[in-house]
N, C-alpha and C positions, 0 to 999 in steps of 0.2 A: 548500593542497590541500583541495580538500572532502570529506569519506566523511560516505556513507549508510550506517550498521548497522541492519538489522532485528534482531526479535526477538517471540516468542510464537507461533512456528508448531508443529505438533506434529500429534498425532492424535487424532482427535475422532470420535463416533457421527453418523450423520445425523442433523440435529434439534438436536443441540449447535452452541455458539457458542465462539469465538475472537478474540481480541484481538489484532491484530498491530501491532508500535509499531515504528515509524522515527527515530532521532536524528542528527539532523546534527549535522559541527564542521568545523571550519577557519576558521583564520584571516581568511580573503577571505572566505566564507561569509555573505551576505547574507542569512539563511531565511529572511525575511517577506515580499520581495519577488518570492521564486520560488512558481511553479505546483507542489505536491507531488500528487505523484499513485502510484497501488499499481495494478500490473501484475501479469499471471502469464503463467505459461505451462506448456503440458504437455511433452512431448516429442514431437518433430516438431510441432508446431503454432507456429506463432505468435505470438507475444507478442501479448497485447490488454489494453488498459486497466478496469480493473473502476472504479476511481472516482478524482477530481481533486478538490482544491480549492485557489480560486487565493489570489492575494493578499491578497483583496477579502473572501473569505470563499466565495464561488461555489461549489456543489458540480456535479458532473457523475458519473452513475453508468451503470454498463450494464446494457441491459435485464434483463440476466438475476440482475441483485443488486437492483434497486433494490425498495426495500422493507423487506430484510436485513440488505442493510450499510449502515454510517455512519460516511463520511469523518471526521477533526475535527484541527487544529492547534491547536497552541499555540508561540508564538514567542517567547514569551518561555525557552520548554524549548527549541527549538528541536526539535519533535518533530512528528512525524502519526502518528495511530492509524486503523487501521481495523479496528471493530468487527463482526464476522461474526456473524449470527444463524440459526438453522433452516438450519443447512451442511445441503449437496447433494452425495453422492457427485461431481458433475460441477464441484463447487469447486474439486478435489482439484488441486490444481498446485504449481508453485513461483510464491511468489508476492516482486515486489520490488517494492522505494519508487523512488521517480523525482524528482528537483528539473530545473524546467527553470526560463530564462527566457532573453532574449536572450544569447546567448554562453555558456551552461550548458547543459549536459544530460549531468546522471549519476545514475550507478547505484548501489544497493547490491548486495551478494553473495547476496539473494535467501532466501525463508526456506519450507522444504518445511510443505503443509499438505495432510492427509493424511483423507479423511474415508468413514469404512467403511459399507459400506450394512446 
């Protein structure tokens, strides 16, 4: 079975930065082979992707982070962090880890990031 736990979401001023970390396990659990990637979402909206990185090392961010945040794994922890810089009240979501790849795609429990203007 695989879980995604997050962790380091909290509350923070605009202008401050946050560390959100992801670790994978399970036994089947391939991490280096999956796409991890950190989603958010508000309520009533959407789930949208803010940034990916894949196996390869590839990053992929959304326009509206790119700049601020930075994707990064490490596989040998079996973990993805992403590092938030000069947060934006319009950050403010619940934010979750994602592993995909062929025949995978899961979740973690999502981790609130809260950012006061």
């Amino acid at each position: 079975q695989v879980q995604l736990v997050e962790s380091g979401g909290g509350l923070v001023q605009a202008g401050g930065s946050l560390r959100l970390s992801c670790a994978g396990s399970g036994s089947t659990f391939s991490f280096r082979l999956n796409t991890m990637g950190w989603y958010r979402q508000d309520p009533g909206q959407r789930r949208e992707l803010v940034a990916a990185i894949d196996s390869g090392g590839s990053t992929n961010y959304a326009d509206s982070v790119k700049g601020r945040f930075t994707i990064s794994r490490d596989n040998a922890k079996k973990t993805v962090d992403l590092q938030m810089n000069s947060l934006k009240p319009e950050d403010t979501a619940v934010y979750y880890c994602n592993a995909k790849r062929t025949g995978l795609d899961r979740w973690g429990q999502g981790t609130q990031v809260t950012v006061s203007s």
